[in-house]
Each structure stands twice: as C-alpha cells, then as structure tokens.
N, C-alpha and C positions, 0 to 999 in steps of 0.2 A: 195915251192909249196903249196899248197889248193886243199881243195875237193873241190866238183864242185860249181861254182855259174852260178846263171842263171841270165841273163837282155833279156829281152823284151823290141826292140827298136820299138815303133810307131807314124807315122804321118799320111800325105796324101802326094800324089806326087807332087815332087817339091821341098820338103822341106829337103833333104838330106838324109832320113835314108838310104837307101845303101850306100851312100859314109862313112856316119859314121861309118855305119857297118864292110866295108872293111878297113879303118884305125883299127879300134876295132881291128877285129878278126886278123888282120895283124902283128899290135905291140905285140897282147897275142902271137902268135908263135914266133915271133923275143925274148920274153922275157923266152921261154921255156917252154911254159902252150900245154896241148891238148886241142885243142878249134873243136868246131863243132858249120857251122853254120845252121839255115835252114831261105830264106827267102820268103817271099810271096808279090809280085810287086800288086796284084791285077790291081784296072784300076789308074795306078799313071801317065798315062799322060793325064789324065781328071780330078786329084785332088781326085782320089778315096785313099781308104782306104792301108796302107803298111808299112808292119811289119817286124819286124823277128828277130828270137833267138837267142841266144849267149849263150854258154856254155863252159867254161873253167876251168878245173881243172888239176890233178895228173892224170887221165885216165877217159877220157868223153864216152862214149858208143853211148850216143845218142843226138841229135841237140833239140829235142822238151823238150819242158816243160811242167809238166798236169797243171792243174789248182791248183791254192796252192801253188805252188813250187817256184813262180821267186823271187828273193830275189831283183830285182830290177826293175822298169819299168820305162822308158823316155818319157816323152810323148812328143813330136814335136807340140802338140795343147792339149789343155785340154780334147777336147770332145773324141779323140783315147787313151788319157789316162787312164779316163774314162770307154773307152768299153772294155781295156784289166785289168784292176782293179780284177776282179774274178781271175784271175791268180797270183798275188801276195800273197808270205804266211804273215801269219800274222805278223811277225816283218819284212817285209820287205819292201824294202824304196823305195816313188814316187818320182821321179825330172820329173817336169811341165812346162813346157813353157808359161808361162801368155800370151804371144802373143793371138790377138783373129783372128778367120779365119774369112776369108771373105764369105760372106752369097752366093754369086754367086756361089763358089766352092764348099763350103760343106753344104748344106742343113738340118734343121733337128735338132732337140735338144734332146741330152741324157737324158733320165731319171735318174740320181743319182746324187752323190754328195761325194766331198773329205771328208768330213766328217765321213766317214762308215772307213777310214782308218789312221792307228796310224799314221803312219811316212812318212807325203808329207813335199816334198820342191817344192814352187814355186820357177822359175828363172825369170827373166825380161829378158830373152837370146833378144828378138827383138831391144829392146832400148839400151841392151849391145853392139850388132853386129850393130848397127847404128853408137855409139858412135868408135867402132874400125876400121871404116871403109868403111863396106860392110854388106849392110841389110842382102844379103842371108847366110852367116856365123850362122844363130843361130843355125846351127847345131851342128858346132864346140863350141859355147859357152856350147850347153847341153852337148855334149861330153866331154868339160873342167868339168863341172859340176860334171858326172860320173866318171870321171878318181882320180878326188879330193875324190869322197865319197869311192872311191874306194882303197882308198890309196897308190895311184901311186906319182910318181915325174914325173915330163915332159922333165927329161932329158933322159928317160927312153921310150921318144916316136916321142923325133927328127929325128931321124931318119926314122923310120916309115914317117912321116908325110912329110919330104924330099923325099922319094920313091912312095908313093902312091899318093901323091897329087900334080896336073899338079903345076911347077915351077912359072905359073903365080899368083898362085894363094896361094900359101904357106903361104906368110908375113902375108898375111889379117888373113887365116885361124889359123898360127901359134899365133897371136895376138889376135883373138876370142878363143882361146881355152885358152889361158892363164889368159884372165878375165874369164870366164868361173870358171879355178879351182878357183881363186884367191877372186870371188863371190862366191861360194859355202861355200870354209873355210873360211870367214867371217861368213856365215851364221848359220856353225857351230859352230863359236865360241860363236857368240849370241844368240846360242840354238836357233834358229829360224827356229825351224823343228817345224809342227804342230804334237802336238802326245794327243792322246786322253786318 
C-alpha cells in the first residue's frame, strides 16, 4: 500500500475524463487501495471545462485536493492543464496531451506557460490514438501514460478495463492504453521529462 497520492484529471467534454476516471478509480479498488472520487461534469456537453479528483492511498479521508497537494495532473488539452497547474506541488508531475483544441469549442487563451513547472511530460496521445486505431481513445493513451508513471503493470488492469469498458470497444481502448504506457517509459528512459 501507499499514502495517499492525488491526480487531477482535466479536459473539456467529450474527451473522456469520466470514463477515464471510472476505469482509474475502479482498478485502484480491484487492486486494494481506498480511493475517493469527487467529480465536476461542468457544461461538458457544450465542450465546457471537467475535472476531477482521484485519491488513493492506505486510508483516504477525503476526495478534494488543496492547491499544492496533486502529485499528479493529466491534462486532456494543454490549456485545462494549464488552469489546474496552481494545484500541483512542486515535485509533482504533468502529462499533457499536445493535441490542440478546436477554436469553435473552447475559446480563449491562457495566460501561463509549462515553463513555471519542473516535471511536464508532453504526450502526442492524438497521433498515438490515430495510429491505434481510433482518434477518440486519447484518453486511454493519457491513462496508459499515468498508469506507466505510476508504476503499474497492465496486467494488473485487464480486468478492470474488461468490466468497465463496453465490449465494443475494449481492443481499441486496450491497444491505446498500451502505447500510452509503452510511450511514456520510452520517454522516461530518454529523460525526456522537462524539469527546470
């Protein structure tokens, strides 16, 4: 077991963070963690902004994270990565989705920059989930991404991924998630974490 870790998963609707979430929080019970989630849908079927928490450790008390605390954040597009950024403590680590959004759906340019933080990893999760099949999978690509930094094995989340995820759609997502990890520790190997 482990104390608690905290990930903050954020996109805009559409892009899968609840689904992600529920595989997440699903496998961490199946593997014997207390997990609490909390999520926030906002307007996600207009492409608005949606988040939400993940904590799991030896005994979790509470689903929220203050600001400072997540040891980890996903961002599903850069610019939600970006606006939950003040939530991450200082050694803790971004994985980005380089994908870029479409201007129709989300309007509007952050003010900041990856740069104010040690430990990003960019993903090319779009062009990976292209190549595996199925554009809409970058989810699962970021979710391979997180379960790699996280130091899981993916035989420890078959099953999960069999239960939660409709049958149609498993191969695709089982095969996004696996370049996912299989991109990440590559990128760990080459040190190819930007760290300041």
């Amino acid at each position: 077991m482990t104390a608690a870790t905290s990930i903050i998963l954020a996109g805009v609707g559409g892009k899968g963070v609840i689904t992600v979430t529920n595989v997440l929080s699903h496998g961490l019970v199946a593997l014997g963690y207390d997990v609490k989630v909390s999520e926030v849908y906002g307007m996600s079927q207009r492409g608005g902004s949606v988040h939400s928490q993940v904590r799991f450790g030896d005994k979790i008390y509470s689903p929220l994270i203050e600001m400072g605390t997540a040891d980890y954040i996903v961002g599903f597009d850069q610019i939600e990565a970006l606006r939950w950024g003040t939530f991450l403590k200082q050694d803790g680590q971004m994985l980005v989705n380089l994908a870029e959004l479409n201007e129709d759906i989300y309007k509007g340019k952050y003010e900041d920059s990856f740069s104010r933080y040690r430990r990003v990893t960019f993903v090319e999760a779009q062009a990976i989930a292209k190549e595996t099949g199925n554009v809409r999978n970058e989810n699962f690509v970021m979710l391979g991404a997180l379960l790699q930094s996280l130091g899981f094995e993916f035989a420890a989340w078959q099953s999960t991924l069999e239960k939660v995820v409709k049958r149609q759609y498993q191969e695709d997502s089982i095969r996004s998630l696996l370049r996912g990890m299989s991109e990440q520790a590559a990128l760990e190997e080459k040190e190819n974490v930007y760290e300041r």
